[in-house]
N, C-alpha and C positions, 0 to 999 in steps of 0.2 A: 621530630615527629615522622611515623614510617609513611607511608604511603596512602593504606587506607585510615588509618589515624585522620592522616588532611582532610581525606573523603568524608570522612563519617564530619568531621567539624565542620564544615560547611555547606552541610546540610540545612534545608531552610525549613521554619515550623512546619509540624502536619496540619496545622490548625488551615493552612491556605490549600489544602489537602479538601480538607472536608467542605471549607469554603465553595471550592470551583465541584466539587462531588454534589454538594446540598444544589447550589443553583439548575448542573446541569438535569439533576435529579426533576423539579418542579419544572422548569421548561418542556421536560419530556410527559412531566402527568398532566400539565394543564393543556398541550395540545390534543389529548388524545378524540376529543368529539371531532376533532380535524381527519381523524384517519381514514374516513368512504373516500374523503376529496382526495388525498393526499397520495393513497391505495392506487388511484388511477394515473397520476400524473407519470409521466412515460421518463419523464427525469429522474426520477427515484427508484422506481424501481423496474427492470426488465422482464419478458417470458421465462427468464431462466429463472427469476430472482423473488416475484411478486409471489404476496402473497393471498391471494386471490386465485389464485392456481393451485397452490398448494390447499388451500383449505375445502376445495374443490376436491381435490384427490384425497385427503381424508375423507371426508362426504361420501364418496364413491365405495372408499374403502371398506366405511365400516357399512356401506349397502350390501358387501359379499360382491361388489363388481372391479373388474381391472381396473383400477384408478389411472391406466395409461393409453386405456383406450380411447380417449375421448381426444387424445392429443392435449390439453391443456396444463397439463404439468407434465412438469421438464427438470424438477430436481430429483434426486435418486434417491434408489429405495431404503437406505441406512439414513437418512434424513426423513425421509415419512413416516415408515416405521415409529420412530421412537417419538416424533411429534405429534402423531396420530392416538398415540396412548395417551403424551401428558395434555395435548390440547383438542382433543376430539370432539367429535357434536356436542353438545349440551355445555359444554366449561363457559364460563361466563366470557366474555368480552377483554373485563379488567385482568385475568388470570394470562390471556397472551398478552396485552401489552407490557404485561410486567415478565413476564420472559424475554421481549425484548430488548426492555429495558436492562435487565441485570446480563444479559449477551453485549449490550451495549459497555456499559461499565466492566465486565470481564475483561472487555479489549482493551479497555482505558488501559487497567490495571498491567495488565500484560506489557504493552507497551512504554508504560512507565517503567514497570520492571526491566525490560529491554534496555531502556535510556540510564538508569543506574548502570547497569554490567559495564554498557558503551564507555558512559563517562569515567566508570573506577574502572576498565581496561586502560583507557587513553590517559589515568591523571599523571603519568612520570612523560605523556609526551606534548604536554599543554603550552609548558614552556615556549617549545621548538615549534608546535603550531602558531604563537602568534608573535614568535621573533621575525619571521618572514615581513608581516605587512610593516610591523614598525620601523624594521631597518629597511626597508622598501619605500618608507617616508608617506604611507596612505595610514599608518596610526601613530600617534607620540609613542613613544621609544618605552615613557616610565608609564603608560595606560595596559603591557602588553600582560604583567601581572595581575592587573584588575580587572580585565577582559577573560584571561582564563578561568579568575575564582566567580565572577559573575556566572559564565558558561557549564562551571560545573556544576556551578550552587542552587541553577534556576533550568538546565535542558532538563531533567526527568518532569519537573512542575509543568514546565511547557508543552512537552508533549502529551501531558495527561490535559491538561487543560483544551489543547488543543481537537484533541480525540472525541470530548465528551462536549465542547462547545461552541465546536464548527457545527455552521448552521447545515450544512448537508448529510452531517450526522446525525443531527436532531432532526432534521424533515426524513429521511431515510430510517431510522427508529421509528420513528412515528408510523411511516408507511409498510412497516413492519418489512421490511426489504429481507430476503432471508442471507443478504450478499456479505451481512456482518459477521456471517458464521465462516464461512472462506474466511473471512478475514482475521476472525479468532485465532484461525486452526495454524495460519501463517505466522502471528504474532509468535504466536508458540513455539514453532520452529524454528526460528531466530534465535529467543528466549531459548531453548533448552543447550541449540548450538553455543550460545557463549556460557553456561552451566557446565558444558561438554558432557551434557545426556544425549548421547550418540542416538538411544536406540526411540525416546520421546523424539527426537527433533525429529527423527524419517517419519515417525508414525505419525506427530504434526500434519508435516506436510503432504504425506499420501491421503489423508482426510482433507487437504487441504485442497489436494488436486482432484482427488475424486467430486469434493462439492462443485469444480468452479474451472478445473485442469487448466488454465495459465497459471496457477503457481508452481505450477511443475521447471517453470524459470528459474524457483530459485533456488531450486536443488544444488545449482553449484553454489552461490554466495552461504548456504548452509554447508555445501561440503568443505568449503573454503574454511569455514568458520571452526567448523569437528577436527580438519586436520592440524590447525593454531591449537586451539583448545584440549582437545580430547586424544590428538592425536591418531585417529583416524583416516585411512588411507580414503582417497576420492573412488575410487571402484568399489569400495568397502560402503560407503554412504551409497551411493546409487544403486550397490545390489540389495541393500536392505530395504530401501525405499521400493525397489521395483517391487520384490516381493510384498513388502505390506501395502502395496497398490494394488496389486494384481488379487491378495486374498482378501482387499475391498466387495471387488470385481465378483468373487468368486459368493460373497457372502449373497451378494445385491442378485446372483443369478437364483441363489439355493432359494434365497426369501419368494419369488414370486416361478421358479421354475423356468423363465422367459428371459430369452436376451431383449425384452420390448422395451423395458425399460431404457437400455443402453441409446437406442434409436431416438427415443424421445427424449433424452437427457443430452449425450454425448453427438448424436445426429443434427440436430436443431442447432447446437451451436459450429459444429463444422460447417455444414450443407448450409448454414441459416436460409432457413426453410421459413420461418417466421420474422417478417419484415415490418414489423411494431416500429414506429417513430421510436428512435433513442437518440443518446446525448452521442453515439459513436457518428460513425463514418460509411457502415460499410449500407445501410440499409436503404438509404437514399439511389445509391451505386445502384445494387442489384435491383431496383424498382425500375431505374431504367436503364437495364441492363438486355440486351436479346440473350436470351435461352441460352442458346448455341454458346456462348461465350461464358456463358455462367460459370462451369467447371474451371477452365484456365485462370479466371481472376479470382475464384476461391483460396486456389493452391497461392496464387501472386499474394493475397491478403495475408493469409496463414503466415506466411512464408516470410513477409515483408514487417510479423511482430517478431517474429524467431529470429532473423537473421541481425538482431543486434549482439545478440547474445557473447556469439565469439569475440565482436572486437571491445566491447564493453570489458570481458573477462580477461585479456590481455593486458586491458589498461591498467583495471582498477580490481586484479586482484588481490593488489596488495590492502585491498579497503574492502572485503566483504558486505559489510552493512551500506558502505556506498553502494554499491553495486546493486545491490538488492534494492536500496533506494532507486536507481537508476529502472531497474528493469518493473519496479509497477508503476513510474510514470510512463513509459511505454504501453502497458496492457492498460493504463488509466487510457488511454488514447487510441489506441489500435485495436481492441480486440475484438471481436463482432458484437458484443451485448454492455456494453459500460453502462454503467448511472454515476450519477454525483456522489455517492457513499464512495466511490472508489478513489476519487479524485482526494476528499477527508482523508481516508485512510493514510492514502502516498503523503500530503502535505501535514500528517502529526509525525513525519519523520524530518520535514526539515529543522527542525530547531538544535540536531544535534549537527548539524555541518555547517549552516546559514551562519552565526553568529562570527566563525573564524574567518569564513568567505565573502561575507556581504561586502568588504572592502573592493574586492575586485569584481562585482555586481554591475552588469549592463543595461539589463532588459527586465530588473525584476518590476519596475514600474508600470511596462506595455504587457507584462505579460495578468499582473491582478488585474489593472487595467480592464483585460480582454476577458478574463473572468470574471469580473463583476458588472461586464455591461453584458453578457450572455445569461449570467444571473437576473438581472433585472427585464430583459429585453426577451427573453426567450417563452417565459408564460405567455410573454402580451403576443407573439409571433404567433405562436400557439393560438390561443382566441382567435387573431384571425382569420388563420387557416379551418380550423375544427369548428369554432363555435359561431362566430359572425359571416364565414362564409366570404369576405372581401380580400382574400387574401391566397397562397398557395403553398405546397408543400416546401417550395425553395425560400418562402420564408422563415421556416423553423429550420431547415438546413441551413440557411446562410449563419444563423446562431451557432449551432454544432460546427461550425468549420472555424468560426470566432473561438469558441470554447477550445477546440483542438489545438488553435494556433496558440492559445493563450498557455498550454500546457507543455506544447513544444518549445515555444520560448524561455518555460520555465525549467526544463530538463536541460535545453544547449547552456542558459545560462549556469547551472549545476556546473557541469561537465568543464566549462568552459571555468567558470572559478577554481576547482579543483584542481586543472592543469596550472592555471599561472600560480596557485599557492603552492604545487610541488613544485614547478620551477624556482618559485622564488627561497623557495625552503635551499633548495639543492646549491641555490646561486650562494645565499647568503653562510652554508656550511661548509663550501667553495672556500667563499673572502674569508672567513674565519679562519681555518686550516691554512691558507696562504699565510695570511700574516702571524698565526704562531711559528709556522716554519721558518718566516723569515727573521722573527725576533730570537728565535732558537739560533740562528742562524749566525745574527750579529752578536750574540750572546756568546758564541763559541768563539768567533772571531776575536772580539774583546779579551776573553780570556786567554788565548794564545798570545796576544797582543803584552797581555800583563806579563 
């Protein structure tokens, strides 16, 4: 049986397909009288993201007034524009949640599509990934078989599942976050790179940065991906992307005539000018922060998501899709405007490395751990800071710093399984090669002997 022969057989029903599709579908229609509460909660969604800003700046729009005058919206104009037509004054209620409803399941889709390429790229080296832990003695030796076909047969299931029935996916749909649409435009990129549609993945992703600009990160683990794939040169991928970013740039200036837009989009998240409670890091800082000093630890912040970049791409160039997994648990964490949709997004990609690595797994226990009590413990933080009044703004930070840590735990742990399972790969293809040379070895000798 060839290769994809194995792949396509161990395929599992669609029926568990439509199963996990049908439930997440009804959890997303039955909350929606949830959505005014939901809409506000500073977890779900941010200034750059909410959309309560946005439907604001339709409003405006279609009054004949700069919908960017007002400062309240902070997404661009190739995103208003065309939401302003299909969702504008008078459309009922049900008609947007169900946009983002089916933007929510697009991603699903995407993402599982993702997870197929992944798995049918990697099925000739399944083998060799879980001969490591067995002969390493942390799995039985005759499990390493049924660990791969389990792996293959159930990561696309997984990450769709995971996509559509993380609960911060469903609170974040609900609150109609518009952060899902970056996230689409990402999945895509990926998706087209392992297709080796050179000229889709850049366009992807220049939509992808234009909505949300850290995923401009992953320009290389997609150029990574175009040079395997499509054979495309990495200067070849960046100058196409530049250009179809820049005549984003160019469309976003023609539509309103005004670089104001730019300011209120791309300004608010550099300068963060808008200091909204978030799930991030940096807003608490600049509250109490002097003036004077504001500039320099801007640049420090920026500077301090970017700067993983190069030594990440040294490590784990050889793994594109790691990598890229690596660098949005970074912007999950670092970047000046996060919510919990981002945190879903990063965590429906471990299921395609987690299952070989879990063997050499430290901290994954402290770090859900520190997720799920920032989950639970951070609304109530909240209350009593905003609503009860007995409380202070270093109570809902002390949650965000929990939440952060919980994420950094789970990215060293990543990185940290990765290495010891290529070490052990390397160790174990080492002993092997020794000892065929040495039996080759006594095998010659033997025969001279005869």
């Amino acid at each position: 049986m060839n290769r994809g022969a194995a792949f396509r057989a161990t395929k599992p029903p669609l029926m568990r397909v439509w199963l996990v599709l049908a439930l997440s579908l009804a959890l997303r229609v039955a909350l929606p009288p949830a959505h005014t509460t939901l809409a506000e909660r500073v977890e779900l969604a941010t200034p750059l993201t909410s959309w309560p800003g946005l439907s604001e700046g339709i409003a405006r729009l279609h009054l004949g007034l700069d919908p960017y005058e007002g400062r309240s919206l902070h997404q661009p104009p190739l995103l208003l524009l065309p939401l302003a037509s299909l969702l504008g004054t008078g459309v009922p209620d049900s008609v947007v949640a169900v946009f983002f409803i089916a933007a929510d399941v697009a991603l699903a889709v995407a993402l599982r599509a993702l997870a197929t390429e992944h798995v049918h790229s990697r099925w000739a080296a399944s083998v060799a990934d879980y001969e490591a832990p067995c002969k390493a003695g942390l799995a039985p030796d005759g499990s390493r078989k049924v660990l791969a076909a389990v792996w293959f047969r159930w990561a696309p299931e997984a990450v769709f599942a995971i996509s559509l029935l993380h609960p911060y996916a469903i609170l974040a749909c609900v609150a109609r976050s518009t952060a899902v649409l970056g996230h689409l435009a990402s999945a895509c990129a990926l998706l087209a790179a392992y297709k080796a549609r050179a000229g889709t993945a850049c366009l992807s992703l220049a939509v992808a940065t234009y909505l949300a600009v850290y995923p401009v990160l992953l320009l290389v683990p997609v150029a990574l991906l175009l040079r395997s794939t499509a054979g495309t040169m990495l200067r070849t991928s960046a100058g196409v992307f530049t250009v179809l970013l820049s005549g984003l740039a160019a469309l976003s200036y023609l539509a309103f005539d005004s670089w104001a837009w730019a300011e209120s989009c791309y300004g608010t998240l550099l300068l963060v000018t808008d200091l909204t409670p978030n799930v991030g890091l940096w807003w608490y800082f600049f509250t109490e922060l002097f003036e004077h000093f504001s500039t320099f630890f801007r640049i420090v912040f920026h500077a301090h998501v970017a700067v993983y970049l190069v030594p990440f791409t040294m490590a784990y160039r050889s793994a594109p899709l790691f990598l890229a997994t690596l660098l949005l648990s970074i912007t999950t964490v670092f970047k000046s405007y996060p919510s919990v949709g981002d945190s879903a997004f990063m965590v429906s990609f471990l299921p395609l490395f987690w299952p070989h690595l879990l063997p050499y797994a430290r901290y994954t226990f402290v770090a859900v751990g520190c997720i799920l009590a920032t989950t639970l413990l951070g609304p109530i933080a909240w209350y009593l800071w905003i609503d009860a009044g007995s409380g202070n703004a270093n109570f809902f930070f002390a949650m965000t710093l929990v939440y952060a840590l919980g994420h950094v735990w789970l990215l060293v742990d990543l990185a940290h399984c990765f290495e010891k399972h290529r070490a052990l790969r390397k160790h174990v293809e080492a002993g092997f090669e020794s000892r065929l040379l040495a039996s080759l070895a006594s095998a010659a000798k033997r025969s001279k002997q005869d």
